[in-house]
C-alpha positions in Angstrom: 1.5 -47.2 31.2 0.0 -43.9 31.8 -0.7 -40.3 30.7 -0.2 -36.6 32.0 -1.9 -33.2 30.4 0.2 -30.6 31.7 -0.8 -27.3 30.5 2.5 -24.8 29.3 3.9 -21.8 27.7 1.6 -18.2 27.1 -1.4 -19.6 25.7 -1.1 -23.3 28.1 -1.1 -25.5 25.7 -1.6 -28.7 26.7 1.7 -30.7 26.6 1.4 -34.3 27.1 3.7 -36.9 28.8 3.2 -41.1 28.2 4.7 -42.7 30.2 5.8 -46.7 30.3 6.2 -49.2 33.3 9.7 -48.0 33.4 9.1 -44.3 34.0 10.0 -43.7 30.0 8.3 -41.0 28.7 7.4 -39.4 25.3 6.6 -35.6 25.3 4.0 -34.0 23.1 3.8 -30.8 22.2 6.2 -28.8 25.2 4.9 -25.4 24.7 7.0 -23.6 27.2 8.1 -22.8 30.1 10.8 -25.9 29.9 12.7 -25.3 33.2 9.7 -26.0 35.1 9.0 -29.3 33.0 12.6 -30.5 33.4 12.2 -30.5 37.2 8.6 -31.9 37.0 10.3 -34.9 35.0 13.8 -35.0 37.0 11.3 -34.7 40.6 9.1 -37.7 39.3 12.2 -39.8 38.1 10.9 -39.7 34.2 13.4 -40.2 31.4 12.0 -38.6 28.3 12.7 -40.4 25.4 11.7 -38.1 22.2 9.2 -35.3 21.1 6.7 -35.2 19.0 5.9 -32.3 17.8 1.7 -32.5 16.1 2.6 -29.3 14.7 4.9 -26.2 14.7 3.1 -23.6 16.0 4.6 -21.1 18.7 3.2 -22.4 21.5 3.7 -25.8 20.8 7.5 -26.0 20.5 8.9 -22.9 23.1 10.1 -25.6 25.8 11.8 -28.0 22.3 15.3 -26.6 23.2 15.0 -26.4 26.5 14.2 -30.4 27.2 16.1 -31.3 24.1 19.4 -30.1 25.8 18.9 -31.0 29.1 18.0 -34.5 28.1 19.8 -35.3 24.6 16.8 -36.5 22.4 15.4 -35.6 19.5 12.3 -33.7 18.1 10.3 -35.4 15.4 8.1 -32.7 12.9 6.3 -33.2 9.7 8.5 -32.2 7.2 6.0 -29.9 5.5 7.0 -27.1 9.0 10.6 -28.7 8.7 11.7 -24.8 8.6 9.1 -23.3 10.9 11.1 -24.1 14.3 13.9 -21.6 13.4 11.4 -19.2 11.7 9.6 -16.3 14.1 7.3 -15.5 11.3 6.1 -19.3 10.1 5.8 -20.4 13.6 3.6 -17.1 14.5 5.8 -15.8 17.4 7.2 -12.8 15.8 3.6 -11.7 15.4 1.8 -13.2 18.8 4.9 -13.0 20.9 7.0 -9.6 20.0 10.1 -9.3 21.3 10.3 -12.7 22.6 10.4 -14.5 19.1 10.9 -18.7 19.4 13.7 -19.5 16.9 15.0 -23.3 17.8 17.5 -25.7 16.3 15.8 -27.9 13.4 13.8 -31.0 13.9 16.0 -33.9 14.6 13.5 -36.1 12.6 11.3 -35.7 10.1 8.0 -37.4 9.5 7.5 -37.9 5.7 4.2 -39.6 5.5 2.0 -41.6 7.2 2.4 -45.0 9.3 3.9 -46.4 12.0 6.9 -44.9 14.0 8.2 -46.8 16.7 10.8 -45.1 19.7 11.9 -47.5 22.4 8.8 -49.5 23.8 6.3 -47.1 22.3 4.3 -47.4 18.9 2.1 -45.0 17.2 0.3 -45.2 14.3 0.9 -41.4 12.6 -1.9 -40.0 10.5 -1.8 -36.4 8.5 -4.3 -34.4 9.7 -3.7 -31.0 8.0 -6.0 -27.8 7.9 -4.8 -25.8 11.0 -1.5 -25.8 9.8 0.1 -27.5 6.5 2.1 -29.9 8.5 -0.5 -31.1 11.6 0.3 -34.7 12.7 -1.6 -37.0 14.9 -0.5 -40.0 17.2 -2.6 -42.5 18.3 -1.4 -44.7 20.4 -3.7 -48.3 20.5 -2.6 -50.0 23.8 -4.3 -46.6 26.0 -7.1 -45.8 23.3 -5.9 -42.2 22.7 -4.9 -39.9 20.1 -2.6 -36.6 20.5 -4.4 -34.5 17.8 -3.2 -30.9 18.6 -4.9 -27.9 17.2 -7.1 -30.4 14.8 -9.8 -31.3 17.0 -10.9 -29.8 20.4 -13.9 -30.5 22.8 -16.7 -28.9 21.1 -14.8 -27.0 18.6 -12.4 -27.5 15.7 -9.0 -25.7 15.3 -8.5 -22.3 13.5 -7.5 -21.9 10.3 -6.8 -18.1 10.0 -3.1 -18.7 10.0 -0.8 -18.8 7.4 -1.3 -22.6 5.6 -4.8 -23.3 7.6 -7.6 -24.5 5.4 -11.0 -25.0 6.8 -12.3 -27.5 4.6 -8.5 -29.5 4.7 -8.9 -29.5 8.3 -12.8 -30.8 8.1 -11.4 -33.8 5.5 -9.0 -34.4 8.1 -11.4 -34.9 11.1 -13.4 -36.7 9.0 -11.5 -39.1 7.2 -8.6 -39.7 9.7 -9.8 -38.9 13.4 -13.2 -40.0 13.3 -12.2 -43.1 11.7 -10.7 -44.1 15.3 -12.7 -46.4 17.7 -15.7 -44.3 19.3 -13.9 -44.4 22.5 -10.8 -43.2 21.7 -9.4 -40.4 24.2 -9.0 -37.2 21.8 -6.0 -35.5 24.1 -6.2 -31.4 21.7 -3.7 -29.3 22.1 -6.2 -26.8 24.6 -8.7 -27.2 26.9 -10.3 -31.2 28.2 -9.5 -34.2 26.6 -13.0 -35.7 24.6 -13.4 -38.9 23.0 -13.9 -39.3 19.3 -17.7 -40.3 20.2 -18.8 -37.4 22.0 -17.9 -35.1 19.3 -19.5 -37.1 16.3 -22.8 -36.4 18.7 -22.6 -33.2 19.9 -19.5 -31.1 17.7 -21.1 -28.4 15.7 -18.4 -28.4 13.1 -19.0 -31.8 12.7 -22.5 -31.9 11.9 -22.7 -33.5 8.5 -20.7 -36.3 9.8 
């Protein structure tokens, strides 16, 4: 079992493959350009199983469609953004991304609420980390110690909340009461920039100072 940040899309978001002993794979957050991450997965022999989308933000989702199609799975979304992927102006493209608005088929799943959701050999716990978006999801995955937190928590920083839905002190709850809850050593794997652990930034994040 393994994991791979691979950086995508206009802004690089960090997409993130886990991959099982048997060259399985879930996909986190595909931000874009999706031909060149369907020949990364076809070149290394990987069979993606699902998506999981941590939220519904433009540069998270550009490359859904594209890896949906090619490999006939399905995209899971909280089901507070279940109407962002077809929307240009709730998922932020129509402003960020002019002419080249994102507007994708729905969410194939939908997350309700928190706990466990299992897809093939993999099981993550799911917690609601709102704040930078009304619908942000986390996965943490036990058996690797790491947690796919997407615009919630970042090395150093926190995520924005400038954007339609965001909520500073929803998405300081969140850290607090969800993310930081996880073992110390947990691998925080943010939607940009390095991965972190939960540890390091109860020492050192400035955000997260009264905590």
């Amino acid at each position: 079992m393994n994991w791979k940040q691979i950086p995508l899309g206009p802004l690089q978001t960090n997409c993130y493959l886990l991959v099982n002993d048997q060259n399985e794979a879930i996909i986190f957050d595909p931000g874009g350009d999706g031909p060149k991450l369907n020949a990364y997965l076809k070149k290394e022999g990987i069979t993606p199983l699902a998506i999981l989308l941590t939220h519904a933000h433009f540069d998270h989702i550009g490359a859904v469609d594209d890896i949906r199609n090619a490999w006939n799975i399905h995209a899971y979304l909280h089901t507070n953004e279940r109407d962002w992927l077809g929307d240009a102006t709730k998922n932020g493209s129509a402003f960020f991304l002019g002419n080249q608005e994102i507007n994708l088929k729905d969410a194939d799943h939908l997350i309700q609420e928190e706990g466990i959701l299992s897809i093939g050999s993999f099981e993550f716990n799911v917690y609601e980390t709102p704040g930078h978006s009304p619908g942000s999801i986390s996965f943490y995955f036990k058996p690797l110690g790491i947690v796919f937190s997407g615009d919630a928590l970042f090395s150093g920083s926190i995520g924005r909340t400038d954007l339609p839905g965001g909520n500073q002190q929803q998405l300081l709850d969140s850290i607090h009461d969800k993310l930081l809850e996880l073992p110390e050593d947990t691998i925080v794997a943010s939607g940009h920039g390095p991965t972190t652990t939960i540890g390091q930034e109860m020492d050192s994040n400035p955000f997260l100072g009264g905590f």
